[in-house]
FIDREN-735532 format. One record per atom (N, C-alpha, C, CB): residue in one letter; y, z, x. Coordinates in steps of 0.05 Angstrom, whole numbers, padded with zeros to 5 digits, always signed. Atoms other than C-alpha are relative to their C-alpha. Glycine has a CB too. Layout:
// residues N
aYZX;...
***
This chain:
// residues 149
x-00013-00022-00014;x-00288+01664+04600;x+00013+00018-00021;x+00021-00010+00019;x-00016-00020+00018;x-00262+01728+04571;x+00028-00019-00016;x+00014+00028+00024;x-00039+00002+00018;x-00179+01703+04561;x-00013-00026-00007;x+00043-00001+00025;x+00008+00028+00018;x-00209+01634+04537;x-00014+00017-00033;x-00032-00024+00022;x+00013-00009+00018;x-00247+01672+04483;x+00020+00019-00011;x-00025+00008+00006;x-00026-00017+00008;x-00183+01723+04468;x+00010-00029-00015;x+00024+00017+00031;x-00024+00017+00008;x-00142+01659+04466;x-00012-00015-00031;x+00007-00027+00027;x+00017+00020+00019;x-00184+01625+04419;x-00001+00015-00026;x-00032-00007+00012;x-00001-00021+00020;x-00200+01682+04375;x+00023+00010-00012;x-00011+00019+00008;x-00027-00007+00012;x-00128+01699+04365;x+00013-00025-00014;x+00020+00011+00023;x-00014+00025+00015;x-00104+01636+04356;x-00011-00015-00029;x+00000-00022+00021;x+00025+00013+00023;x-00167+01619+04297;x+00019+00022-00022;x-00048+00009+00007;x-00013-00015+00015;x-00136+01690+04270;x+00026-00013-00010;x+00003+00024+00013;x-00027+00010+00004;x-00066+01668+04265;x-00007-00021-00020;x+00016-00009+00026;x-00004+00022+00013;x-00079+01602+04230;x-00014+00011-00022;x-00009-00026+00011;x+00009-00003+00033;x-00128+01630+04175;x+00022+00021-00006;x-00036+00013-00008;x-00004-00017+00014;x-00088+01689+04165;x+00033-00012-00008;x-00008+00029+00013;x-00023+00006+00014;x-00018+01642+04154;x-00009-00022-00021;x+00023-00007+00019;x+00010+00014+00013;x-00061+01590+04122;x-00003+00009-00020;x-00016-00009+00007;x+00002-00022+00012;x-00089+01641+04070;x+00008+00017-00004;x-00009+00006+00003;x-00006-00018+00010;x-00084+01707+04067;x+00025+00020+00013;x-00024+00008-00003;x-00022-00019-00010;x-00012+01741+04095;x-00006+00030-00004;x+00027-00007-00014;x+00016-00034-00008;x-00063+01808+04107;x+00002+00000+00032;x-00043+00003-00011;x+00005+00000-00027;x-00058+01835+04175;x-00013+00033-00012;x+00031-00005+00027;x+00021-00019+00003;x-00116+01887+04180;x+00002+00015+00034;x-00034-00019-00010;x-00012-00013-00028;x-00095+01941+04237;x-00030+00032+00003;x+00048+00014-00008;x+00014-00018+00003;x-00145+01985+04265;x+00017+00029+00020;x-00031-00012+00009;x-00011-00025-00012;x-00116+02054+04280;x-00016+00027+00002;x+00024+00006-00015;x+00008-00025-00012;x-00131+02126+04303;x+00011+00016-00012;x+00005+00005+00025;x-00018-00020+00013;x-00105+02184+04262;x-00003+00023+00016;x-00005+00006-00028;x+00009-00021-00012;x-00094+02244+04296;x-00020+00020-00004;x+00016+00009+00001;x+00019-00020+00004;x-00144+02287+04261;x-00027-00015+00006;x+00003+00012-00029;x+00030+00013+00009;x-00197+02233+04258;x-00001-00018+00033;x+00002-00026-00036;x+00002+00000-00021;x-00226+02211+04321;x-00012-00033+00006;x-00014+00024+00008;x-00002+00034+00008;x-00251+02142+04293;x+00016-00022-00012;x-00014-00004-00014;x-00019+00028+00003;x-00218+02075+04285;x+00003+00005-00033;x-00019-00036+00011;x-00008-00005+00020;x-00196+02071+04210;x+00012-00029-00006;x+00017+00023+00001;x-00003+00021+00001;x-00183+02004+04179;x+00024+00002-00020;x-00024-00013-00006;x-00027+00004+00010;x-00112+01993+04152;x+00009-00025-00011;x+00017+00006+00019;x-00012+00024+00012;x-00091+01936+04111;x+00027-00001-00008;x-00014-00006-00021;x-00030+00012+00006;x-00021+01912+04104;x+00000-00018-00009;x+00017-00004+00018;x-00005+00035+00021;x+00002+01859+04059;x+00033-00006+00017;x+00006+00005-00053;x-00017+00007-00009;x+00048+01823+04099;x+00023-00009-00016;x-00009-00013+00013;x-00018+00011+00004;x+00089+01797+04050;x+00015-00029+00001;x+00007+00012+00006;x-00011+00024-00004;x+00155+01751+04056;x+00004+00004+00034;x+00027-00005-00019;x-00008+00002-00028;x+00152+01763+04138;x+00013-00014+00010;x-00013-00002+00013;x-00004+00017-00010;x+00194+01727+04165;x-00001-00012+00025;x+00012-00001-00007;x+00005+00009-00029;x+00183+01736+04240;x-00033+00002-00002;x+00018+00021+00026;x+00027+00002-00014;x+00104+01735+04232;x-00012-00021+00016;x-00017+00002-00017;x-00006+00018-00011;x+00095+01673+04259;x+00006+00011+00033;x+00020-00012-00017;x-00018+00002-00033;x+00139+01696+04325;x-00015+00037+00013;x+00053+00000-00007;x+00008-00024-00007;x+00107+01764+04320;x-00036-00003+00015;x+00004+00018-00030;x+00025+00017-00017;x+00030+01734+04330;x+00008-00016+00021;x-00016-00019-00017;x+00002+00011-00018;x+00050+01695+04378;x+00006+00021+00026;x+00015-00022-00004;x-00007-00009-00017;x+00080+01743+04422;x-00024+00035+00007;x+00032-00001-00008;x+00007-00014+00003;x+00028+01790+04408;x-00036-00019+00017;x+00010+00012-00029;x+00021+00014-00020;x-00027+01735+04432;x+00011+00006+00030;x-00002-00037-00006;x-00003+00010-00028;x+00008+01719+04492;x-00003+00028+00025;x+00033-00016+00001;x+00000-00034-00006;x+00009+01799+04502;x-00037+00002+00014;x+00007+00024-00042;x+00025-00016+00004;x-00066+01802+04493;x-00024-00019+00023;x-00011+00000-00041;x+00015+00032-00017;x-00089+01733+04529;x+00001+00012+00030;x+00023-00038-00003;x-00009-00007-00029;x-00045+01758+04592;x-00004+00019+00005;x+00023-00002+00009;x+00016-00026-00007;x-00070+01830+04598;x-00038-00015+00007;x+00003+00028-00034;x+00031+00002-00015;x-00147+01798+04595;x-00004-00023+00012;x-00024+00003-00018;x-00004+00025-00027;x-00129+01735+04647;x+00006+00034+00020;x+00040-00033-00004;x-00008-00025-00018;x-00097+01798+04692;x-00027+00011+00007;x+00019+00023-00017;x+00031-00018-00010;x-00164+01841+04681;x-00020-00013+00011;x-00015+00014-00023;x+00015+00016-00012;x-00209+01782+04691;x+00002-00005+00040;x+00007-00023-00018;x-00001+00014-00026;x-00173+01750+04757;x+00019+00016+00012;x+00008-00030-00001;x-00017-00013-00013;x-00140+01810+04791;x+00012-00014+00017;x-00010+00019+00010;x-00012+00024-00016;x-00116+01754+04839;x+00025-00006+00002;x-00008-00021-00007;x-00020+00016+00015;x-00067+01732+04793;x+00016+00029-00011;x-00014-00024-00026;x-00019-00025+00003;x-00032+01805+04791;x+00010+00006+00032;x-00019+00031-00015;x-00005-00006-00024;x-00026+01805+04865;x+00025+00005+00003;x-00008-00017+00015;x-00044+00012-00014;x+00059+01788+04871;x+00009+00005-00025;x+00012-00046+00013;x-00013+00006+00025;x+00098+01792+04814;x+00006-00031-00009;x+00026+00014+00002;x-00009+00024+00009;x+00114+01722+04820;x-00027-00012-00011;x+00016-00018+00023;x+00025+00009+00002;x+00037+01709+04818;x-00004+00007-00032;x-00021+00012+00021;x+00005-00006+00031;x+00035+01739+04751;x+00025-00002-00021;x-00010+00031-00001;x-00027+00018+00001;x+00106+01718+04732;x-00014-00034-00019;x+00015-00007+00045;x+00016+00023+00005;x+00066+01646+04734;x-00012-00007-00026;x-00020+00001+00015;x+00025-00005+00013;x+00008+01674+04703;x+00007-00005-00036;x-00012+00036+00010;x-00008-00004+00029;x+00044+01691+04637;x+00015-00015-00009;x+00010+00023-00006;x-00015+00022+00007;x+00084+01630+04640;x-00011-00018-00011;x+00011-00010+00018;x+00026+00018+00010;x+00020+01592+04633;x-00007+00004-00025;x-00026+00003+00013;x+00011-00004+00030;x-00004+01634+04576;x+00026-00012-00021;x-00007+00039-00006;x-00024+00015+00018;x+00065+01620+04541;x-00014-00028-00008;x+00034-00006+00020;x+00007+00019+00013;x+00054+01555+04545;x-00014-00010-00016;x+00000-00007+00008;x+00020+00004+00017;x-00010+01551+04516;x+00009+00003-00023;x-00021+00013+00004;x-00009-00017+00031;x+00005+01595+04461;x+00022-00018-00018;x+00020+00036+00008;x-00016+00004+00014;x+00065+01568+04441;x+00000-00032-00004;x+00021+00012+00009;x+00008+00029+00000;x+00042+01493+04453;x-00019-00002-00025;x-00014-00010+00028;x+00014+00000+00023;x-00011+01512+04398;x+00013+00007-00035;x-00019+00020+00010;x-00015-00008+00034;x+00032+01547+04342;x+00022-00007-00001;x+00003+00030-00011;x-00034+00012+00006;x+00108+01515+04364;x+00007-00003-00027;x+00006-00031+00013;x-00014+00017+00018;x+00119+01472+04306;x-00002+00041-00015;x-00019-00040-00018;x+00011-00030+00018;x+00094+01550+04256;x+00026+00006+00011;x-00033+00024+00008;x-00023-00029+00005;x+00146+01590+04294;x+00023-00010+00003;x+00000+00026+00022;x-00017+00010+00014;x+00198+01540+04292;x+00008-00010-00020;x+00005-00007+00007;x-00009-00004+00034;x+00193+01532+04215;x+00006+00018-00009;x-00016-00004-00017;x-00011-00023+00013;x+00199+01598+04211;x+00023+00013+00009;x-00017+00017-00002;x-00028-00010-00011;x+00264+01606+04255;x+00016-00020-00015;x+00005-00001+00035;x-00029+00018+00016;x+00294+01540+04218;x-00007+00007-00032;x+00002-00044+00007;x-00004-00004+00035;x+00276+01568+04145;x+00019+00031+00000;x-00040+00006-00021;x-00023-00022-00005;x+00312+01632+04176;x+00022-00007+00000;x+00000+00013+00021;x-00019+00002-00002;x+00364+01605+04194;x+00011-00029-00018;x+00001+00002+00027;x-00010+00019+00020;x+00376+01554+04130;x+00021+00003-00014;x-00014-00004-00015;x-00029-00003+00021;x+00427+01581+04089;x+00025+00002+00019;x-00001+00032-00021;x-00024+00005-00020;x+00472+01598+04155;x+00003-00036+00002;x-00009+00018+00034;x+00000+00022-00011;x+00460+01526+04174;x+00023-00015-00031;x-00038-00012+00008;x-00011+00015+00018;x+00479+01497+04105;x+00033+00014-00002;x-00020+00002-00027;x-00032-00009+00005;x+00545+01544+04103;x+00016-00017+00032;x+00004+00048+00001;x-00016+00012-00020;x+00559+01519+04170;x+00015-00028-00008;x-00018-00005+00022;x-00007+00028-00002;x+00558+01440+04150;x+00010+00009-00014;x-00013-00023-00001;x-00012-00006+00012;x+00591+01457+04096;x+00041+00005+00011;x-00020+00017-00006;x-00024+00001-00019;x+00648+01482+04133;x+00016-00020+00016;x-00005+00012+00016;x-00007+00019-00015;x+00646+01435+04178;x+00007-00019-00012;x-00014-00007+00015;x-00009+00025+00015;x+00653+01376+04131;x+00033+00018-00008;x-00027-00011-00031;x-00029-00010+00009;x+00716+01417+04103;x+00020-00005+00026;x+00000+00035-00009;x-00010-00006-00021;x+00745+01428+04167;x+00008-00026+00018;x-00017+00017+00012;x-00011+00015-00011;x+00738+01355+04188;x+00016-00024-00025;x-00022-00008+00021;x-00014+00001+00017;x+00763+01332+04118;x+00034-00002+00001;x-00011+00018-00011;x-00038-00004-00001;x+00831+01365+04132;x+00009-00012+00021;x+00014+00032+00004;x-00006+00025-00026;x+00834+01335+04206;x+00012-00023-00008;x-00025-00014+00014;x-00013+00028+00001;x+00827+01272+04180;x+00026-00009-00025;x-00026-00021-00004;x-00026+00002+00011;x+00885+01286+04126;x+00022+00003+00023;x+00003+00023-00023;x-00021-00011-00017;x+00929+01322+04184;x+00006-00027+00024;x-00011+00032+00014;x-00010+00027-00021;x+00919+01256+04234;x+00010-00018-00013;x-00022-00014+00016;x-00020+00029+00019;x+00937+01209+04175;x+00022+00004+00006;x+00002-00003-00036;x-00035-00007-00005;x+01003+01245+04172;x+00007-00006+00024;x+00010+00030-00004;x-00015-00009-00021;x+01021+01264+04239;x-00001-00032+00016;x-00015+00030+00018;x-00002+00029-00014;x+01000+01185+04266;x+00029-00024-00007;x-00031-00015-00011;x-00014+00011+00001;x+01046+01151+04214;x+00024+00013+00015;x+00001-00007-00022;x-00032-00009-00012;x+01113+01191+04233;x+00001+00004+00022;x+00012+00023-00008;x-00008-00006-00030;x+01107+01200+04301;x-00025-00015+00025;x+00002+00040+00002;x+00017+00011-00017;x+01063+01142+04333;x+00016-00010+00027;x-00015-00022-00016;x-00016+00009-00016;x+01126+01114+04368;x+00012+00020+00022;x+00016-00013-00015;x+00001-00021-00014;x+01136+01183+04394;x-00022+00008+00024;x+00001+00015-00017;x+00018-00006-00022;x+01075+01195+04428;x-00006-00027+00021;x-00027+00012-00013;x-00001+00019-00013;x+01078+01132+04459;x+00022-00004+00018;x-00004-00018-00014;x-00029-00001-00013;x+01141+01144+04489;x-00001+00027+00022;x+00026+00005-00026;x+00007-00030-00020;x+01109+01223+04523;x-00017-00009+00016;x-00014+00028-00014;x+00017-00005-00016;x+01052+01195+04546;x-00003-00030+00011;x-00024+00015-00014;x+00007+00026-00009;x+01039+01140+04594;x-00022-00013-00001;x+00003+00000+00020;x+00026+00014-00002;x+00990+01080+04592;x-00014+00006+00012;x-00002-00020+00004;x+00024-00003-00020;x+00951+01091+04657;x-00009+00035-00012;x+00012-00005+00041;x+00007-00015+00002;x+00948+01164+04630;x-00027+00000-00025;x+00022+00012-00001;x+00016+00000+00020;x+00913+01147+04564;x-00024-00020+00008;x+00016-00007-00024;x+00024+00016-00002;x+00871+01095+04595;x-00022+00008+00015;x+00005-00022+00010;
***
């Protein structure tokens, strides 16, 4: 079927071209020129390509499911569905890809976080040392047993 052969074909693209070569080859239209025109981009350090193919399959899969099975455009919810399905596919095939490339995004935040966090619970557990010896007989005297239990 057509969106089986989209899906397939996009998804073969995607893997050689993060496997290999980070080229995305764009065919465009110039205004003076009335034929397609082959454009090469060097993708670079992208960091959303990954999230950008994917969302660009699921774009291309679910327009030719739609054109194929007008059916499945009937309701909104019917096609709602439709593109819920493609998601899944899609993203059941490249997941792990575009969540390496959201947790290598988000690595250095992550490491400042723990970071922090270890500091933060560091001082805690200085500030409960203190505050437990001098005043254990105190809080045992505010707060009742059945409350703490």
């Amino acid at each position: 079927s057509l969106p089986g052969y989209v899906y397939r074909h996009l998804i073969r693209k995607h893997i050689v071209r993060s496997a290999v070569g980070e080229e995305i080859v764009d065919f465009t239209t110039t205004p003076n020129d009335s034929e397609d025109r082959e454009v090469v981009q060097t993708r670079g350090n992208n960091s959303r390509s990954s999230r950008h193919d994917a969302h660009g399959i699921i774009k291309h899969v679910t327009a030719a499911l739609l054109e194929v099975r007008p059916g499945l455009a009937s309701s909104p919810s019917m096609t709602e569905m439709s593109a819920t399905a493609v998601e899944m596919l899609v993203f059941g095939e490249i997941y792990n890809e575009v969540f390496d490339e959201i947790a290598q995004l988000t690595k250095e935040q992550d490491n400042n976080l723990s970071v922090k966090m270890e500091k933060l619970f560091a001082n805690s557990d200085n500030f409960d040392n203190r505050s437990n010896s001098c005043c254990d007989s105190a809080a045992d005297r505010m707060v009742s047993q059945p409350a703490i239990a």
